[in-house]
TIDRENTI-161534 format. One line per 5 residues: number of its first residue (from 0); their letters; for each residue x, y, z of N, C-alpha, C, O. Coordinates in steps of 0.1 Angstrom, whole numbers, plus 2048, in hexadecimal, padded with zeros to 3 digits. Layout:
<nodes>
NUM) A) X,Y,Z,X,Y,Z,X,Y,Z,X,Y,Z; ...
</nodes>
This chain:
<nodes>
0) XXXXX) 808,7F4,800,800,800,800,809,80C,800,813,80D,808; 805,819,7F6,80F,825,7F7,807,830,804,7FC,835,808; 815,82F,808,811,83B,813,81A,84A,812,826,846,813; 819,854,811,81D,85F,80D,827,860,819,833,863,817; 822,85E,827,82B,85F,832,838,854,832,842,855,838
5) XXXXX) 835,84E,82C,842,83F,82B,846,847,820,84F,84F,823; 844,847,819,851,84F,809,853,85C,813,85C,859,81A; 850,865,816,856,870,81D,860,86D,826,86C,871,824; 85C,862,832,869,860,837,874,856,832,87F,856,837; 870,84C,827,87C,847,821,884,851,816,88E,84C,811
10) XXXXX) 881,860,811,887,862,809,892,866,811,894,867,81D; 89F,86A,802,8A7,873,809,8A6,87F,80E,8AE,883,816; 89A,888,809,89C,893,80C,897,898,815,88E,891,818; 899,8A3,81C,895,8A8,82B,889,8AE,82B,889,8B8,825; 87F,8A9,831,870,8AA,82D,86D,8B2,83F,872,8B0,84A
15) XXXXX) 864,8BC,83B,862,8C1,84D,85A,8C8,849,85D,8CE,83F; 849,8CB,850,83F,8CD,851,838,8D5,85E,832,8D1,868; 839,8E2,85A,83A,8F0,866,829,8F3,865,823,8F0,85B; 825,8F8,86D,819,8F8,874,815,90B,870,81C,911,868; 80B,912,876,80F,921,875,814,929,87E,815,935,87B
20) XXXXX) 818,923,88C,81E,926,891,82F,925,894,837,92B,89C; 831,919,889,840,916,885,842,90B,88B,84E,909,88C; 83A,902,891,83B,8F5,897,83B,8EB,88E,831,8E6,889; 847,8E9,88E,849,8D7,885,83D,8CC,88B,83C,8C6,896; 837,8CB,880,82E,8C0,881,82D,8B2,87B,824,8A9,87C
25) XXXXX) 83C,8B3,873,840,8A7,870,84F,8A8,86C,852,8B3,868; 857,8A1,86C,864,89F,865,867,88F,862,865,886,86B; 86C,88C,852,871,881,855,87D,87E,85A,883,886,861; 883,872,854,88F,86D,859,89C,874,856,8A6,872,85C; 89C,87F,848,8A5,87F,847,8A8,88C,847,8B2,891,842
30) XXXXX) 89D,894,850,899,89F,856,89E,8A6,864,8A2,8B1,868; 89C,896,86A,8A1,892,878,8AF,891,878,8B5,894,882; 8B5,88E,86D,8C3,88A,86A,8C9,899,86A,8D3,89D,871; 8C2,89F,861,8C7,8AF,85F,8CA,8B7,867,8D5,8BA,86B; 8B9,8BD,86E,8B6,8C6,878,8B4,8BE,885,8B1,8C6,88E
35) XXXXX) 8B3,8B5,889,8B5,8B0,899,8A3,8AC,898,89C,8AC,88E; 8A3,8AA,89F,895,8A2,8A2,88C,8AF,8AB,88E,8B2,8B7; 882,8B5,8A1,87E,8BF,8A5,86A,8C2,8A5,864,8CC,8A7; 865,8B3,8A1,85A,8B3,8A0,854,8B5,8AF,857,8AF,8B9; 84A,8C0,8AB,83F,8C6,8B9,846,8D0,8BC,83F,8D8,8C2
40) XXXXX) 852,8D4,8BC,859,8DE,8BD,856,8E7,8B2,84F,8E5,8A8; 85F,8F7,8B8,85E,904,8AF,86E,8FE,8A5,877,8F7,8A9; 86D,903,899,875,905,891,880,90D,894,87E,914,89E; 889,90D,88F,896,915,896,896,919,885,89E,921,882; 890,916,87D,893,91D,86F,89C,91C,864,89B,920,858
45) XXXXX) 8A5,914,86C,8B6,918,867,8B3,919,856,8B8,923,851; 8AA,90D,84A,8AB,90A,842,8A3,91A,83B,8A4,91D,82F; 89C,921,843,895,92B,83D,89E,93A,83F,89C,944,838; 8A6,939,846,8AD,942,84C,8B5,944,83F,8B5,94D,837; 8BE,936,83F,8CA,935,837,8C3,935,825,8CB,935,81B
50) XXXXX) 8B9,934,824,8B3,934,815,8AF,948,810,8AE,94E,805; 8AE,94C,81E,8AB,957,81B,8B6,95F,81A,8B5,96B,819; 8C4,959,81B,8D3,960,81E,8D3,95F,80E,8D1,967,806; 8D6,951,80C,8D7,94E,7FD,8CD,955,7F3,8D4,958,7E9; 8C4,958,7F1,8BA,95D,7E6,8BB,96C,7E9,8B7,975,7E1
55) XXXXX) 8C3,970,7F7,8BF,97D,7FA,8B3,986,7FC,8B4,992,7FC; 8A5,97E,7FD,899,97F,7FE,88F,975,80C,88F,96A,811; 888,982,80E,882,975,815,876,96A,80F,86F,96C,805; 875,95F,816,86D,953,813,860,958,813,85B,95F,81C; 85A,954,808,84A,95C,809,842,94F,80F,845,944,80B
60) XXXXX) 838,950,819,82D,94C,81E,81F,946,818,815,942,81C; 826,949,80A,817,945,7FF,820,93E,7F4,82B,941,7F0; 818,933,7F1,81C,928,7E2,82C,926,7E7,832,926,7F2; 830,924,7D9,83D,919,7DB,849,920,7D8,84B,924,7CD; 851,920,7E0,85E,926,7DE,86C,91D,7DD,870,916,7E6
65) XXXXX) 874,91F,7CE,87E,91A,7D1,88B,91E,7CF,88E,926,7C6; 897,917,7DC,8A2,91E,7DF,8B2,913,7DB,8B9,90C,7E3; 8B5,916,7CA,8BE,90D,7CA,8CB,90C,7D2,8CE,917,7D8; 8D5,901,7D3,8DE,901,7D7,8E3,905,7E1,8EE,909,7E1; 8DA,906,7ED,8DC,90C,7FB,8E2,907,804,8DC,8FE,80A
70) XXXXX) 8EE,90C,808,8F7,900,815,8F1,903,824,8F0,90E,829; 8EE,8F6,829,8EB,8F4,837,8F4,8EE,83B,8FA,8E7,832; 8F7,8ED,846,8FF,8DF,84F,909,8DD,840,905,8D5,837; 916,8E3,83E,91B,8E1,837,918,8D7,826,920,8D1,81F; 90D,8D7,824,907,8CE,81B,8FA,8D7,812,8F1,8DC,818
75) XXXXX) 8FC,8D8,806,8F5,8DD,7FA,8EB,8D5,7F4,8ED,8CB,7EC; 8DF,8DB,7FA,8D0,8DB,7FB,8C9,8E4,7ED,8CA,8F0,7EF; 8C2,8E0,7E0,8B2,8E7,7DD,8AA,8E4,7EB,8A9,8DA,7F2; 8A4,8F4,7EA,89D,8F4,7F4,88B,8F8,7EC,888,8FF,7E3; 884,8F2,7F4,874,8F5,7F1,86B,8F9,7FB,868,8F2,805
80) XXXXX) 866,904,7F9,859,906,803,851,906,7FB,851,90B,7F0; 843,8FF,804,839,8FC,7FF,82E,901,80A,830,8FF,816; 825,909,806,81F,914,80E,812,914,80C,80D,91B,803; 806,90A,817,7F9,907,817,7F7,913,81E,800,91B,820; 7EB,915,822,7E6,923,82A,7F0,925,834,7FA,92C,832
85) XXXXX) 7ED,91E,83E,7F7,921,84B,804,919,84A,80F,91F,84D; 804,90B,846,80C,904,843,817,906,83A,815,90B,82F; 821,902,83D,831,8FD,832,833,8F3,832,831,8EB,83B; 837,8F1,827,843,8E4,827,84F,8E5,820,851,8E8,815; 858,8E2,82A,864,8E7,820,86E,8D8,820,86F,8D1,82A
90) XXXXX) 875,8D6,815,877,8CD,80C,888,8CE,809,88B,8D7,801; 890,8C7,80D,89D,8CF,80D,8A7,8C2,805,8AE,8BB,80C; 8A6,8C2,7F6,8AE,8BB,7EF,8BE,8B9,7EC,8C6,8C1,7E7; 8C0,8B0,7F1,8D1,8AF,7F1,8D5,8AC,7E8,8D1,8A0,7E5; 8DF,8B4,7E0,8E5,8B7,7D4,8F3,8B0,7D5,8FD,8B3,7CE
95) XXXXX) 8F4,8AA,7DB,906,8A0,7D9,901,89B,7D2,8FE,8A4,7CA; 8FC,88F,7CA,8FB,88B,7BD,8FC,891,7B4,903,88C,7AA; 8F6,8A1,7B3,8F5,8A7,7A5,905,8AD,7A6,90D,8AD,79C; 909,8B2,7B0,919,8B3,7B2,920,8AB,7AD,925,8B0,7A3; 923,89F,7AF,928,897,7AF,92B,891,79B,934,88D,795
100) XXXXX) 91B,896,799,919,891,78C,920,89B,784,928,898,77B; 91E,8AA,787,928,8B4,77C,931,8B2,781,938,8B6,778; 93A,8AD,78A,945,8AE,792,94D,8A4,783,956,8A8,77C; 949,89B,782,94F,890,77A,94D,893,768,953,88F,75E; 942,89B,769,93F,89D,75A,94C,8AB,755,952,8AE,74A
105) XXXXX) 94E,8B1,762,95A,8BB,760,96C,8B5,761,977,8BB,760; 96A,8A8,763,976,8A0,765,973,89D,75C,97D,8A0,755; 967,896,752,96D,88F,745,972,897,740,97C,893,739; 96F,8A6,73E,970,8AE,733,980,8B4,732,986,8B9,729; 985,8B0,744,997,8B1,740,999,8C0,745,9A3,8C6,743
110) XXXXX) 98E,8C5,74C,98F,8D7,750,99D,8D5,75C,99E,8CC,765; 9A8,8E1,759,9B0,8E4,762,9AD,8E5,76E,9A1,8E5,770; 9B3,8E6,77A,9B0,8E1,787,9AB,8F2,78B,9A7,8F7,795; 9AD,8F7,782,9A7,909,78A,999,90B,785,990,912,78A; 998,901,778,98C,905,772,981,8FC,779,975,8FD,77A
115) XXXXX) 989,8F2,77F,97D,8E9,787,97D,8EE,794,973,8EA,79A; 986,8F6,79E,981,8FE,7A6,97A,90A,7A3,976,910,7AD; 976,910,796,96D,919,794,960,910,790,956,917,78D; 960,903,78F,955,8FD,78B,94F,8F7,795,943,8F6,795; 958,8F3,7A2,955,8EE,7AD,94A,8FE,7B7,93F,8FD,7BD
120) XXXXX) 951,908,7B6,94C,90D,7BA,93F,917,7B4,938,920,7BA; 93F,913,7A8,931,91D,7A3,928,90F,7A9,91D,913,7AF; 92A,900,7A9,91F,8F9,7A9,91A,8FB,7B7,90F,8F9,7BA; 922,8FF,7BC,921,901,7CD,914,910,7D0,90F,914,7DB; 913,915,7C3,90A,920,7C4,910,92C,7C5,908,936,7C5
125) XXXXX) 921,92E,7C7,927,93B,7C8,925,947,7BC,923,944,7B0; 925,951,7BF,922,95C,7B2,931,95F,7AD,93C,95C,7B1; 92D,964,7A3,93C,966,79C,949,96C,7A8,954,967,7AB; 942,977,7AB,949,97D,7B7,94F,978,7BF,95B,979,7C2; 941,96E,7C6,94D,965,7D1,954,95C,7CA,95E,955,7CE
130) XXXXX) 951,95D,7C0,95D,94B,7BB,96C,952,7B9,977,94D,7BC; 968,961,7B2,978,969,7AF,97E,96A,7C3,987,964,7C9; 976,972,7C7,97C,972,7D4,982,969,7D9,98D,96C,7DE; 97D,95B,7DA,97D,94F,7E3,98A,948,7D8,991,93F,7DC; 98B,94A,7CF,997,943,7C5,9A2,951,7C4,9AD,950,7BF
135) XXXXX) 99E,95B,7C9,9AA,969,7C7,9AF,968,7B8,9BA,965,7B2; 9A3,96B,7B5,9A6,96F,7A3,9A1,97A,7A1,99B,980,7AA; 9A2,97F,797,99B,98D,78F,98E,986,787,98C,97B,782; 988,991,788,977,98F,781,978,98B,773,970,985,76D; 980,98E,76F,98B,98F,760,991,97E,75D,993,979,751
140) XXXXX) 993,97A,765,99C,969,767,991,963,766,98E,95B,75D; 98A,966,774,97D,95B,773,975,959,765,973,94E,761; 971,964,75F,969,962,754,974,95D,749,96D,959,73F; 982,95B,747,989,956,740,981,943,744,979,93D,73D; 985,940,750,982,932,752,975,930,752,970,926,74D
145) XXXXX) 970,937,755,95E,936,752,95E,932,745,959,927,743; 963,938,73B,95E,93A,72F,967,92D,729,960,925,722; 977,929,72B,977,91F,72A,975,90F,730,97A,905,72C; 968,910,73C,963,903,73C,958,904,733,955,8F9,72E; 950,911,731,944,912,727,948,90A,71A,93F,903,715
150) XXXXX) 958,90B,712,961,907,707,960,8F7,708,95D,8EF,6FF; 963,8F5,711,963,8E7,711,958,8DB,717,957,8CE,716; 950,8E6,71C,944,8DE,71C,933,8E6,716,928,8E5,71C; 933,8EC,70D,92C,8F2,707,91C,8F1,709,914,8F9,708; 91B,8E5,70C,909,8E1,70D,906,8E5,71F,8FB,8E2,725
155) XXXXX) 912,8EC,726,909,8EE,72E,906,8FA,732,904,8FC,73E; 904,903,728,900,90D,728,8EC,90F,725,8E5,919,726; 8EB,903,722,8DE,900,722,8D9,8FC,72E,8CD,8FB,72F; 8E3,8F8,73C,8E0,8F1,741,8E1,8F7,752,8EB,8FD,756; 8D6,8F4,759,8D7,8F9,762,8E2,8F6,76F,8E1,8F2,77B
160) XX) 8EC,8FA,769,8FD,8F1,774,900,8F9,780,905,8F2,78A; 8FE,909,782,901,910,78C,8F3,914,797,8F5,91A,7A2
</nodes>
């Protein structure tokens, strides 16, 4: 028999179910793993807090909002809120597979070890800015390597990689 509550708590992704006063009214397993075991309790937020750092906006309270590539607990999450009247659900997708998957598709392609730390860190969600900052290059360099992993992998410019 399918039950919506059994696939929520066997998936991977961190499933947690806030009330309107911000009381977790459900979390599954891999929720509990994340944020601590917090059902009947108030939310401490962390995943709304840190979504609203990243988009630099706040989370709106109506329909569905989404926040890619967002680091919690050292670990890069899509993030989803899902927004019934009083109710959320927010839905926190872990992205190491999709990591993992350009990680290797930029190794077949043979990119230099600077161009895969500018590749490492755009997938990470960094803006051009931080990636020049955090690699101490000029705005000028980066878009040189930018532009040559664009050269050597061409089709992903169609493709939603950063």
């Amino acid at each position: 028999m399918f039950s919506i509550e059994a696939l929520f708590q066997s998936s991977q992704a961190s499933i947690c179910l806030l009330d309107s006063s911000q009381k977790v009214i459900f979390q599954n397993q891999a929720s509990n793993k994340l944020c601590g075991l917090h059902e009947g309790k108030k939310c401490s937020q962390t995943c709304v807090v840190t979504s609203e750092r990243a988009s630099g906006r706040a989370v709106p309270r109506e329909g569905v909002h989404f926040v890619p590539n967002n680091k919690m607990n050292g670990q890069f999450f899509d993030v989803y809120f899902l927004n019934e009247d009083s109710r959320r659900m927010v839905v926190l997708s872990p992205l190491r597979k999709k990591f993992e998957t350009w990680l290797q598709r930029f190794k077949d392609r043979d990119l230099s070890r600077r161009e895969m730390d500018v590749a490492k860190a755009a997938l990470q969600g960094f803006t051009n800015q931080k990636i020049a900052d955090k690699l101490r290059v000029s705005k000028a360099t980066l878009k040189t390597h930018l532009n040559n992993i664009y050269k050597k992998l061409p089709e992903i410019k169609k493709e939603n990689w950063r």
